[in-house]
N, CA, C and O of each residue as an XYZ file, in Angstrom:
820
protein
N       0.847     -1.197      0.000
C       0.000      0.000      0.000
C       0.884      1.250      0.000
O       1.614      1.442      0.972
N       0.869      2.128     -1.041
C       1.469      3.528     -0.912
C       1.341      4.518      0.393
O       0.310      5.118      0.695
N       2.426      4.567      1.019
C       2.439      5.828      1.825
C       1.376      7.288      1.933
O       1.413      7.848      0.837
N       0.960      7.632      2.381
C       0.032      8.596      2.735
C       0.716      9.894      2.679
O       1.187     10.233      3.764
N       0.919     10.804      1.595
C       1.558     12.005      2.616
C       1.837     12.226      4.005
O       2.904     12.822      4.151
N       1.331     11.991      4.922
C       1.580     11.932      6.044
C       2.752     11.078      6.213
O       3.896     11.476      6.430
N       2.408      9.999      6.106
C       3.452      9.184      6.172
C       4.836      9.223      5.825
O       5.850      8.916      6.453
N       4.585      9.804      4.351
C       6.102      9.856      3.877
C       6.642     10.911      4.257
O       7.867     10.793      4.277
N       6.040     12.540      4.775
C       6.556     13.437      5.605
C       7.250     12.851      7.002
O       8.323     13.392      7.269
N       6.892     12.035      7.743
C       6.769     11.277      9.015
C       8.677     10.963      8.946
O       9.739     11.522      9.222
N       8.045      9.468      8.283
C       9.472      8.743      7.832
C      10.741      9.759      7.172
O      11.909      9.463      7.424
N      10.490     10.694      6.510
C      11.726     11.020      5.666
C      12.286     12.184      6.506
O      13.445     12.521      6.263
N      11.338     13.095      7.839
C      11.905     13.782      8.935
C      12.478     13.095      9.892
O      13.312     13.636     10.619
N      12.079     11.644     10.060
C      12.882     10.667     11.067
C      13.968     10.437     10.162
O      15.034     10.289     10.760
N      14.032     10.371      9.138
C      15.278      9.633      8.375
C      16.863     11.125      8.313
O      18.088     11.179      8.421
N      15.897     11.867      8.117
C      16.741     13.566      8.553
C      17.323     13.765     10.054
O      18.359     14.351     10.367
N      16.520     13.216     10.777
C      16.671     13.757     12.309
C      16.175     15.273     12.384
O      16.899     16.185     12.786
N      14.673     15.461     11.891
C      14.535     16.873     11.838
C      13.475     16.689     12.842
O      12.779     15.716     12.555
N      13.186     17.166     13.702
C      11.391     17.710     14.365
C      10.158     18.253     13.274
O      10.237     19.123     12.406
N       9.171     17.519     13.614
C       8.238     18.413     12.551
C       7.892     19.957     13.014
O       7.311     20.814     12.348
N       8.330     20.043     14.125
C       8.062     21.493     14.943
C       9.165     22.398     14.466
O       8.835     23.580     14.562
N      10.612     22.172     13.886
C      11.208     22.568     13.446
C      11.437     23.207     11.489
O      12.104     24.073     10.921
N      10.461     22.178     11.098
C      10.528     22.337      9.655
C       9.189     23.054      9.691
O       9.054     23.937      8.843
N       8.189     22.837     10.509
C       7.280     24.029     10.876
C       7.714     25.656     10.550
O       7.428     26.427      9.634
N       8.515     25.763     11.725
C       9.519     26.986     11.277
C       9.820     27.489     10.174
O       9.512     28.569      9.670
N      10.741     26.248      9.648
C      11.421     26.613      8.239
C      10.481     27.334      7.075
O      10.796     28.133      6.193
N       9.464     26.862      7.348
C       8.322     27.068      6.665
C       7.505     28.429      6.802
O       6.833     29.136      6.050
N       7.861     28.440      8.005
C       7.379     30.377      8.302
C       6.021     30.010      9.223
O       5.651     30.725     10.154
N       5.518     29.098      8.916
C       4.307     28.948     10.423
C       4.754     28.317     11.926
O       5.831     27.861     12.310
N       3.501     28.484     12.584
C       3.956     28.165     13.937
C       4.375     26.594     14.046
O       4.182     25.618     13.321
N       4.911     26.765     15.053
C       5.702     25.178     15.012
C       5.041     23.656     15.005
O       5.632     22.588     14.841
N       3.285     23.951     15.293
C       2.505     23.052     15.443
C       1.626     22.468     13.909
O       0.812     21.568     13.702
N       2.220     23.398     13.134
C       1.691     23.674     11.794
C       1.758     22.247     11.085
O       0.742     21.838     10.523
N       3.025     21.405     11.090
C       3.374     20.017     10.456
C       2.247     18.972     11.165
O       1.457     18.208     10.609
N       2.511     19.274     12.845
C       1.955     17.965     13.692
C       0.414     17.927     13.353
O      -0.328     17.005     13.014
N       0.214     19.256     13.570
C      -1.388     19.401     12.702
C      -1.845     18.540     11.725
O      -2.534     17.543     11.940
N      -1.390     18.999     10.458
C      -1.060     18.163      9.225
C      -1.107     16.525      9.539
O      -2.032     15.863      9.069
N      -0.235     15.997     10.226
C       0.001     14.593     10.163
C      -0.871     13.913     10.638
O      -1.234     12.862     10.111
N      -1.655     14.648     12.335
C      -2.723     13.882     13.274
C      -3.662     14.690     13.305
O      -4.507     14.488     14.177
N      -3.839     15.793     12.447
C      -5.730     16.106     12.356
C      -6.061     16.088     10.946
O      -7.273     16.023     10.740
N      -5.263     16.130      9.832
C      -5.650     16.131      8.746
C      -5.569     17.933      8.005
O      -5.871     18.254      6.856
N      -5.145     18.696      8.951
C      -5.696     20.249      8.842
C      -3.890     20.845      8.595
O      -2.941     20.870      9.379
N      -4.020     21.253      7.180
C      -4.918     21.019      6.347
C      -4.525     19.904      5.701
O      -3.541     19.165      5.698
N      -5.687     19.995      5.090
C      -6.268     18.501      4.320
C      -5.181     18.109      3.679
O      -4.634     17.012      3.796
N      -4.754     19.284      2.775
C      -3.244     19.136      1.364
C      -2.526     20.045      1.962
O      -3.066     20.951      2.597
N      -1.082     19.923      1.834
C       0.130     20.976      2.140
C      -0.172     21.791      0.435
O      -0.119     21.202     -0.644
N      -0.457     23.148      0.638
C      -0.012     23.676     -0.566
C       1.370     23.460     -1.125
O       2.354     22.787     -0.818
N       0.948     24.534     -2.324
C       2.450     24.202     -3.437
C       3.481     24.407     -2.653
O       4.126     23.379     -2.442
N       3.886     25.387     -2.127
C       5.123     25.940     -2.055
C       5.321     25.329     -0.438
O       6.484     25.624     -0.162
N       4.998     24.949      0.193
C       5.280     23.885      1.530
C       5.775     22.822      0.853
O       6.959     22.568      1.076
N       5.137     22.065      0.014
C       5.546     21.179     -0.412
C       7.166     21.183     -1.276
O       7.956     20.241     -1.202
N       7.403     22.420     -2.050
C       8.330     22.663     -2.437
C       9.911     22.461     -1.702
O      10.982     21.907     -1.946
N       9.278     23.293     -0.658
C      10.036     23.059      0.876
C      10.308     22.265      1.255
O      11.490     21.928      1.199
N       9.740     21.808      1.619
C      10.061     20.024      2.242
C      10.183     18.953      1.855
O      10.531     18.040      2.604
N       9.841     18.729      0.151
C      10.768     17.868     -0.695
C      12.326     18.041     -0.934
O      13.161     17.139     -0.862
N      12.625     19.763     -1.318
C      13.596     19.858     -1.475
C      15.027     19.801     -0.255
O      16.192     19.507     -0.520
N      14.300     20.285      1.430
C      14.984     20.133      2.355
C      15.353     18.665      2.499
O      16.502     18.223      2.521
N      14.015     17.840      2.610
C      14.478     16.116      2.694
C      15.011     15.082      2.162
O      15.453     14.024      2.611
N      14.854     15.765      0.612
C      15.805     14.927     -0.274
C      14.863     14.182     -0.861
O      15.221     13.728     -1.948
N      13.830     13.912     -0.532
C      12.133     13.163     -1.198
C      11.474     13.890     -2.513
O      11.483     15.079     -2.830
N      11.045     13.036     -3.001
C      10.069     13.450     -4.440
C       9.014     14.058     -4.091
O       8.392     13.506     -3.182
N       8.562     15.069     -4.521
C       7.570     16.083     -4.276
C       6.044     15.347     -3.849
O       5.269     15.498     -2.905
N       6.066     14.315     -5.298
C       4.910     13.420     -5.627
C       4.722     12.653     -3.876
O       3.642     12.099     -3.668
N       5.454     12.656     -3.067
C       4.994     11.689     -2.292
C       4.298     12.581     -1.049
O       3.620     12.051     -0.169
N       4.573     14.002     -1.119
C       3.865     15.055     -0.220
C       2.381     15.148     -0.637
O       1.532     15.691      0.070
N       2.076     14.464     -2.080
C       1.100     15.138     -2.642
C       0.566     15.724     -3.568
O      -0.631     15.837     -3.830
N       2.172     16.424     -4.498
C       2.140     16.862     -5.767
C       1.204     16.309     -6.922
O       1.073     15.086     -6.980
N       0.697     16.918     -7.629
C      -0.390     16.319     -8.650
C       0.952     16.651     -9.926
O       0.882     15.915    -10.910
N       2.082     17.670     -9.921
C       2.758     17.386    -11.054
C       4.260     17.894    -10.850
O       4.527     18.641     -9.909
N       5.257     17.457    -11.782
C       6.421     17.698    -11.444
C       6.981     18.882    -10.827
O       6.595     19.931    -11.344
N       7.798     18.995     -9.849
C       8.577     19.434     -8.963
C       9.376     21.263    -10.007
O       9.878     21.519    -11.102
N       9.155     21.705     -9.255
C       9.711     23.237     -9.593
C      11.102     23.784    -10.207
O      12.121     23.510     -9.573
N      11.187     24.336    -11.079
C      12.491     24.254    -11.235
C      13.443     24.989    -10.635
O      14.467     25.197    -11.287
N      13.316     25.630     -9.071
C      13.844     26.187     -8.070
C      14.287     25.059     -7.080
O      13.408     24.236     -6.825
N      15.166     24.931     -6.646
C      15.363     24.255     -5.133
C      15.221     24.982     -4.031
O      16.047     25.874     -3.841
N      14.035     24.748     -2.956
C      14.232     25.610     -1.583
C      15.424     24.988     -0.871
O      15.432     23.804     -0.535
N      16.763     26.105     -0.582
C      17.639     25.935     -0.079
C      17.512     26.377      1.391
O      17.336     27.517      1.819
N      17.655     25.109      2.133
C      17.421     25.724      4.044
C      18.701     26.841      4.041
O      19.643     26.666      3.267
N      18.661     28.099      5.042
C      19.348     28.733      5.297
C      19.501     28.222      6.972
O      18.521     27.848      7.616
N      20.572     28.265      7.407
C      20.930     27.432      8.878
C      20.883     28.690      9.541
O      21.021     29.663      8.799
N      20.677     28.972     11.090
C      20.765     30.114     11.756
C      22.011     29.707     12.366
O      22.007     29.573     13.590
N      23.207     29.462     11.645
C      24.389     29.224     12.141
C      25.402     30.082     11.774
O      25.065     30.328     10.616
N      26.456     30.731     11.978
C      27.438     31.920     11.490
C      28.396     30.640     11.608
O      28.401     29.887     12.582
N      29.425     30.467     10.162
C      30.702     29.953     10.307
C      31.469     30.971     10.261
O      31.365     31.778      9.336
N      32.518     31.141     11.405
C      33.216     32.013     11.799
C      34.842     31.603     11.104
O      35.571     30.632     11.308
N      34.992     32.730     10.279
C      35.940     32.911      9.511
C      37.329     33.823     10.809
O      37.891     34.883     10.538
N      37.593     32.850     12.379
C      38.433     33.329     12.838
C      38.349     32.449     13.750
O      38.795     31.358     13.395
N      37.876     32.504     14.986
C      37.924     31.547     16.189
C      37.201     30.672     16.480
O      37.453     29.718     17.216
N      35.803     31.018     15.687
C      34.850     30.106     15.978
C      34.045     30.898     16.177
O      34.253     32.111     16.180
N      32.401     30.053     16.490
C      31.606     30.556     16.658
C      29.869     29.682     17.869
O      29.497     28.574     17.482
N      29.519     29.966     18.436
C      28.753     28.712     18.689
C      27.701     28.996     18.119
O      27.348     30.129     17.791
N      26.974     27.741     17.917
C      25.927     27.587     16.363
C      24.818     27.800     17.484
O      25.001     27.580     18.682
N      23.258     28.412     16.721
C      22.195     28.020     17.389
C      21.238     27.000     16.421
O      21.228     27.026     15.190
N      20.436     26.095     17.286
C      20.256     24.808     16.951
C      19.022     25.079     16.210
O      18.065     24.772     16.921
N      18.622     25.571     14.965
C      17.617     25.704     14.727
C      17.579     26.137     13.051
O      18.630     26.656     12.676
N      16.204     25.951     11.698
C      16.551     26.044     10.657
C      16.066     28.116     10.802
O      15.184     28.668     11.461
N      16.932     28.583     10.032
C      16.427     29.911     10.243
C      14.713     29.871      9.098
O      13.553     29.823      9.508
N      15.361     29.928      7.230
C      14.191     29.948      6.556
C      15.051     29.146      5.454
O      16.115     28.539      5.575
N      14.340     29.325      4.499
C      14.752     28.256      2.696
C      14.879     29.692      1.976
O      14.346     30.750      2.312
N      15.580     29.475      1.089
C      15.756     30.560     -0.178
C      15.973     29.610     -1.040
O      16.607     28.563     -0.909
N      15.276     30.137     -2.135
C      15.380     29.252     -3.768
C      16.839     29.252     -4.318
O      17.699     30.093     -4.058
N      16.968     28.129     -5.147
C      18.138     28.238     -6.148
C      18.333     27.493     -6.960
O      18.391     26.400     -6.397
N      18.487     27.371     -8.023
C      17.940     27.245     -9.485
C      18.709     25.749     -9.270
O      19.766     25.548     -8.672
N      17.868     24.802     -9.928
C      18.430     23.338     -9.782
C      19.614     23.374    -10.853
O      20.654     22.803    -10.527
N      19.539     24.086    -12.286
C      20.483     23.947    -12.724
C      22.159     24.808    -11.933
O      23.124     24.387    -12.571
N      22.525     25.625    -11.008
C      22.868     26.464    -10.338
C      23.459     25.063     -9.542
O      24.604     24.746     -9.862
N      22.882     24.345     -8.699
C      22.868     23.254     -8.073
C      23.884     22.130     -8.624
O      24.763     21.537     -7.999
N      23.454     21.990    -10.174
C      24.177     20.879    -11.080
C      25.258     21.422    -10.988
O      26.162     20.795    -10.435
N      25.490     22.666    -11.463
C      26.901     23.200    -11.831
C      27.957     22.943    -10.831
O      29.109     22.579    -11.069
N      27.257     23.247     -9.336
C      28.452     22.966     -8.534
C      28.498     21.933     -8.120
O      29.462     21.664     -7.403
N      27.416     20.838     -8.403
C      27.723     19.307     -8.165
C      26.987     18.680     -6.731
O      26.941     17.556     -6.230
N      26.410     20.100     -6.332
C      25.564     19.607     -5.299
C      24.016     19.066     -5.596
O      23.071     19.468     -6.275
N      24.285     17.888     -4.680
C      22.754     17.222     -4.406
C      21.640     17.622     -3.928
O      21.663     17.180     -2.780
N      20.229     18.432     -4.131
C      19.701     19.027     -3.561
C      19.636     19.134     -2.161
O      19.619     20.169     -1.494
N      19.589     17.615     -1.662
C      19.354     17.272     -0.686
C      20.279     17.517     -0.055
O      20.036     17.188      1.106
N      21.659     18.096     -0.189
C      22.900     17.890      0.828
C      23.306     19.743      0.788
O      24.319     20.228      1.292
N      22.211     20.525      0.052
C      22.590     21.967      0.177
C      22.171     22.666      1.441
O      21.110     22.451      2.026
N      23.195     23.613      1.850
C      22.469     24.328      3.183
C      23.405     25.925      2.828
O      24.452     25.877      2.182
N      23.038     26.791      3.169
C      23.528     27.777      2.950
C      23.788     28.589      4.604
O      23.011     28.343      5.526
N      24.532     29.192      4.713
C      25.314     29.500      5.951
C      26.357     30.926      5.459
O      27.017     31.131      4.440
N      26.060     31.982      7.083
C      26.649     33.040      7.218
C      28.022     32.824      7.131
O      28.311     31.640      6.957
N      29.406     33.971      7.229
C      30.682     33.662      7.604
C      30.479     35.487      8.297
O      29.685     36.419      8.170
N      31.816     35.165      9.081
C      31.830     36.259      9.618
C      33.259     36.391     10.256
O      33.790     35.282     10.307
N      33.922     37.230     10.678
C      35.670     37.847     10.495
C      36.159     37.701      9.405
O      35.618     37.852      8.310
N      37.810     37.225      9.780
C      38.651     38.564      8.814
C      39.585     37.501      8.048
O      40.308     37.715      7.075
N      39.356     36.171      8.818
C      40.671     35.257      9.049
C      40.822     34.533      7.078
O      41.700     34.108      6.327
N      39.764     34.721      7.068
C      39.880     33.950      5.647
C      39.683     34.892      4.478
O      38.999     34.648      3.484
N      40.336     35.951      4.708
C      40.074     36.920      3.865
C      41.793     37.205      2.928
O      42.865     37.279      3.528
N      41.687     37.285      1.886
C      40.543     37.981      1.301
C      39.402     36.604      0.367
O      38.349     37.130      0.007
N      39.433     36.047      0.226
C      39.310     34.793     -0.336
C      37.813     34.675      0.728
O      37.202     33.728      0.233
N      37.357     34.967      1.391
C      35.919     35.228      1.956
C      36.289     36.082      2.912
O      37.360     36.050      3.517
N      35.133     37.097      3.105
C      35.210     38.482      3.523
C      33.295     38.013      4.625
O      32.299     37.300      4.507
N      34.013     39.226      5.741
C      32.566     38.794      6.885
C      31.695     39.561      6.076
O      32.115     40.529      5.442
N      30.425     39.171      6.048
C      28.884     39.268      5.621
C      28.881     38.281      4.491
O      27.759     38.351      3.989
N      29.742     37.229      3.736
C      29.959     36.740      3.009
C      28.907     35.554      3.099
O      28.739     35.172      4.257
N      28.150     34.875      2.125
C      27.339     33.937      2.330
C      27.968     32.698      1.598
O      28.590     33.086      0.608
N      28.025     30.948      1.801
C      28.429     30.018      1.064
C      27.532     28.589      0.869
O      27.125     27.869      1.780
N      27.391     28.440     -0.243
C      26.374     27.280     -0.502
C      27.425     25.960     -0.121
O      28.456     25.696     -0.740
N      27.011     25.384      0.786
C      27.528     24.318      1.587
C      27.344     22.907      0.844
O      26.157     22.831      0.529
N      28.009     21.812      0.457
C      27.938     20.563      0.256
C      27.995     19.718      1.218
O      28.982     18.984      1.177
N      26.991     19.499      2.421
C      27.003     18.555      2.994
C      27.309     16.773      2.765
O      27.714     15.898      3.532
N      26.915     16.777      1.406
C      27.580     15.298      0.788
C      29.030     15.385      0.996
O      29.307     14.465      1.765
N      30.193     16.099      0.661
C      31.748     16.230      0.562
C      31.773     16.531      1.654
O      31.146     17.501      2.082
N      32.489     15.790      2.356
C      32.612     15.711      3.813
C      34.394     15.150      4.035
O      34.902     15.236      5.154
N      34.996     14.734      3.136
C      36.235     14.388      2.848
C      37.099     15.287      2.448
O      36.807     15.623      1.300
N      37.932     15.784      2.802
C      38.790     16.714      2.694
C      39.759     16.131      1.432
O      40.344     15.051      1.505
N      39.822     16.969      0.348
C      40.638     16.645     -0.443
C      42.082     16.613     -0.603
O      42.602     17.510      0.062
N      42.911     15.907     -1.242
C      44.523     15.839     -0.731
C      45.151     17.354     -0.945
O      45.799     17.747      0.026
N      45.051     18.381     -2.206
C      45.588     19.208     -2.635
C      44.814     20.290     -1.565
O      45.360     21.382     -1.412
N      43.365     19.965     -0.712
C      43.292     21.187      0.444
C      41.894     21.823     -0.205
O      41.408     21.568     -1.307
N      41.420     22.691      0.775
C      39.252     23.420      0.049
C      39.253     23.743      1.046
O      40.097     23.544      1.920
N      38.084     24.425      1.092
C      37.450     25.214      2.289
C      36.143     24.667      2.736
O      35.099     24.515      2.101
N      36.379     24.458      3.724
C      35.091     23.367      4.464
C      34.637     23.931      5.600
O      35.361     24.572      6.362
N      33.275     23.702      5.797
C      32.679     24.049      7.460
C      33.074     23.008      8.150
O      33.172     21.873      7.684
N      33.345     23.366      9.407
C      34.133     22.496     10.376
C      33.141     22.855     11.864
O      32.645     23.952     12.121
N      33.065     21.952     12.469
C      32.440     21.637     13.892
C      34.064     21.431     14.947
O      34.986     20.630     14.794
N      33.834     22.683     16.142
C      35.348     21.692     17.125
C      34.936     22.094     17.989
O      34.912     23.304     18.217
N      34.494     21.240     18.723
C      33.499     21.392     20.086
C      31.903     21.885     19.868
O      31.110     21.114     19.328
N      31.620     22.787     20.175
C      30.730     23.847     19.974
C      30.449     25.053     19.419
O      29.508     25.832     19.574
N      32.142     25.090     18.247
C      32.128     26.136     17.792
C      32.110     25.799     16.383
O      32.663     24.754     16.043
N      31.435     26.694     15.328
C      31.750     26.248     13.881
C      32.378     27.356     13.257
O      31.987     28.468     13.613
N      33.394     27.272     12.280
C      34.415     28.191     11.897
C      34.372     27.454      9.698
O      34.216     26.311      9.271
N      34.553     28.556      9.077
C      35.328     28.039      7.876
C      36.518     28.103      7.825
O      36.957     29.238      8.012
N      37.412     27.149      7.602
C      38.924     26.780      7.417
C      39.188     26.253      5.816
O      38.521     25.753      4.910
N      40.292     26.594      6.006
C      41.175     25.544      4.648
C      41.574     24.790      4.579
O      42.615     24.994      3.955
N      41.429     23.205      4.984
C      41.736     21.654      5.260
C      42.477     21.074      4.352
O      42.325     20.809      3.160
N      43.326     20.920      5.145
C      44.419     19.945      3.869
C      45.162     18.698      5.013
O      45.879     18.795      6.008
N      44.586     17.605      4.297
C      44.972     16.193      5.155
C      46.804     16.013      5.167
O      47.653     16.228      4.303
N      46.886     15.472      6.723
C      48.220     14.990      6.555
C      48.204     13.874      7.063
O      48.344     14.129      8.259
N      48.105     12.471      6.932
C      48.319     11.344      7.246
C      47.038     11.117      8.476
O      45.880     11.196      8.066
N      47.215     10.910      9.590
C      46.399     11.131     10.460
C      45.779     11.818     11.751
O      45.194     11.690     12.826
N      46.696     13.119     10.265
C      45.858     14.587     11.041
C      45.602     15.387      9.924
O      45.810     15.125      8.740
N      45.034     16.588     10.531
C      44.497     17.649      9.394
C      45.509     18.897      9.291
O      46.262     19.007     10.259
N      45.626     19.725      8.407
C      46.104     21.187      8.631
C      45.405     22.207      8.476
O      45.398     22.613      7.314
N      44.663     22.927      9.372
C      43.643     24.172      9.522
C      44.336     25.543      8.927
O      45.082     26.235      9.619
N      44.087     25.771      7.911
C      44.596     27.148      7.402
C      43.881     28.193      7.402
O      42.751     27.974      6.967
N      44.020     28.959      7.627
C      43.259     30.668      6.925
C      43.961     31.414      6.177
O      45.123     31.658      6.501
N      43.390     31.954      4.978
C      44.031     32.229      3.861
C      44.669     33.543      4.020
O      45.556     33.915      3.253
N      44.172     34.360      5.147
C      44.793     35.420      6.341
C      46.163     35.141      6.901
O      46.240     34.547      7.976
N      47.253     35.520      6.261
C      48.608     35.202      6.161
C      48.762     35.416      8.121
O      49.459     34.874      8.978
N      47.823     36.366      8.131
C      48.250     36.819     10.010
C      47.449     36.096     10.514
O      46.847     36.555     11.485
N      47.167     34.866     10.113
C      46.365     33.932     11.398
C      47.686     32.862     11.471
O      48.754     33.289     11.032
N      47.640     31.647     11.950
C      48.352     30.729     12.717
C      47.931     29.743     11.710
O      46.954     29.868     10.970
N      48.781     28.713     11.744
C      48.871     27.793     11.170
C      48.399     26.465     12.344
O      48.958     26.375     13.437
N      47.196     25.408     11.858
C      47.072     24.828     12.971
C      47.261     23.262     12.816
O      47.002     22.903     11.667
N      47.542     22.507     13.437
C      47.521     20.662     12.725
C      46.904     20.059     13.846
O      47.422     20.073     14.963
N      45.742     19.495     13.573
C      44.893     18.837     14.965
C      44.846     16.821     14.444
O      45.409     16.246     13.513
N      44.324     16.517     15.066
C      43.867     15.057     14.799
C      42.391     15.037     13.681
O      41.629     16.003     13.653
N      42.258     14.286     13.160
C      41.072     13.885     12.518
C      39.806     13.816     13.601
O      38.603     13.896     13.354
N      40.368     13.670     14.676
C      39.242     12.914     15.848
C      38.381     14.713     16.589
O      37.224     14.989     16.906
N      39.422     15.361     16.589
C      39.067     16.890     17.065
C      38.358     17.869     16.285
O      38.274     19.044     16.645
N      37.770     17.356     15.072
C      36.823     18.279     14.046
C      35.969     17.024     13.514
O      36.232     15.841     13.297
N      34.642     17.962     13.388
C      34.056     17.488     12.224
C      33.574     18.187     11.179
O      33.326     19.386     11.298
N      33.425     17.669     10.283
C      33.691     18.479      8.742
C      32.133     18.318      8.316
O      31.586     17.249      8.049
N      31.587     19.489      8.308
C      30.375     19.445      7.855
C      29.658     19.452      6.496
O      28.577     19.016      6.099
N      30.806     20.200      5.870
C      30.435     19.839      4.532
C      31.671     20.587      4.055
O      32.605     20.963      4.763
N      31.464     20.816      2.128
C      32.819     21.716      1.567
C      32.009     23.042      1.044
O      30.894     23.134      0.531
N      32.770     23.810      1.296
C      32.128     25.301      0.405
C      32.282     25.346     -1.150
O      33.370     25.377     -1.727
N      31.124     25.347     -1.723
C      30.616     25.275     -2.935
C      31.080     26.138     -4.173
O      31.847     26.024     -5.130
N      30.006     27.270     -3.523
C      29.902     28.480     -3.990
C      29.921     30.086     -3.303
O      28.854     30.383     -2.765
N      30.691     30.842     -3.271
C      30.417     32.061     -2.742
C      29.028     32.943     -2.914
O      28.476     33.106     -4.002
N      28.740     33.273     -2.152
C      27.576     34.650     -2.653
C      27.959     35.594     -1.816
O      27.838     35.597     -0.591
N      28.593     36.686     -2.750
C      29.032     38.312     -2.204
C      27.869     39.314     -2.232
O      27.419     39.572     -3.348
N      27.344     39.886     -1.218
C      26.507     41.342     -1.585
C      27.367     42.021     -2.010
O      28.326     41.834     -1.261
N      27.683     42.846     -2.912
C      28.400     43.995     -2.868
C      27.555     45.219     -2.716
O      28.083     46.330     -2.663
């Protein structure tokens, strides 16, 4: 028997580790807005653009929210209420801020999977000039492997999240900032985690 919208919203936020009270949010209504949906029926159908949302955040086919026809040619990209701190760090707050669109072909180009895009603040000086604070970066949560020749990746170390320049050395890392006046750092593999690689820049000027 086919899944119920409900259902396949259900399963594919357990399969995320998301709260439905949280993608509530993402969505711009109150946080009870999903649970509604799943155990009263209200409303009946997720409109278009919810649905847009939450196929494209979960990585799921539109059709299984409900869609009567193919999927948009925008991706809603979650924006994280997290600052990667382009100096010491930063501590993250645990929560999705909103989605902003971005063109699936935009997506292809840089090789990201819809499902593995998140977009995220930077802020100081350390990785400059090569990213500058107010600087925004489309994140690849799939690339999580640091490449041999070195990239710029969001990094987790403790409680703080920072963008660095990772370049593997056997069985440790080397933390760079492209900020000739920062420090040069070499930690263990075991003391970061690598959240994803930086994609794409987006500058306001």
């Amino acid at each position: 028997m086919e899944a119920t919208p409900q259902q396949a919203l259900i399963e594919a936020a357990r399969a995320r580790g998301v709260a439905l009270s949280a993608l509530s949010r993402m969505l711009g209504r109150n946080q009870a807005y999903l649970g509604q949906f799943v155990n009263r029926g209200s409303p009946r159908v997720l409109p278009e653009r919810e649905r847009r949302l939450l196929a494209d955040f979960l990585g799921i086919d539109e059709r299984l929210l409900g869609a009567p026809a193919p999927v948009a040619d925008d991706v809603a990209v979650p924006w994280l209420a997290v600052t990667a701190a382009a100096g010491t760090g930063r501590v993250p707050e645990d929560r999705l801020l909103r989605a902003e669109p971005l063109s699936r072909a935009a997506l292809r180009a840089a090789g990201i999977a819809p499902a593995d895009a998140s977009l995220i603040g930077v802020r100081g000086e350390s990785m400059a000039p090569t990213l500058l604070d107010g600087d925004r970066l489309l994140v690849d949560r799939g690339a999580r492997e640091p490449v041999a020749g070195g990239a710029i990746y969001v990094l987790r170390r403790g409680e703080e999240v920072a963008v660095k320049r990772l370049i593997p050395h056997g069985d440790g890392v080397e933390i760079r900032s492209d900020n000739p006046l920062w420090p040069v750092e070499r930690v263990a593999w075991a003391d970061i985690v690598v959240i994803g690689r930086a994609r794409l820049l987006q500058r306001r000027l």
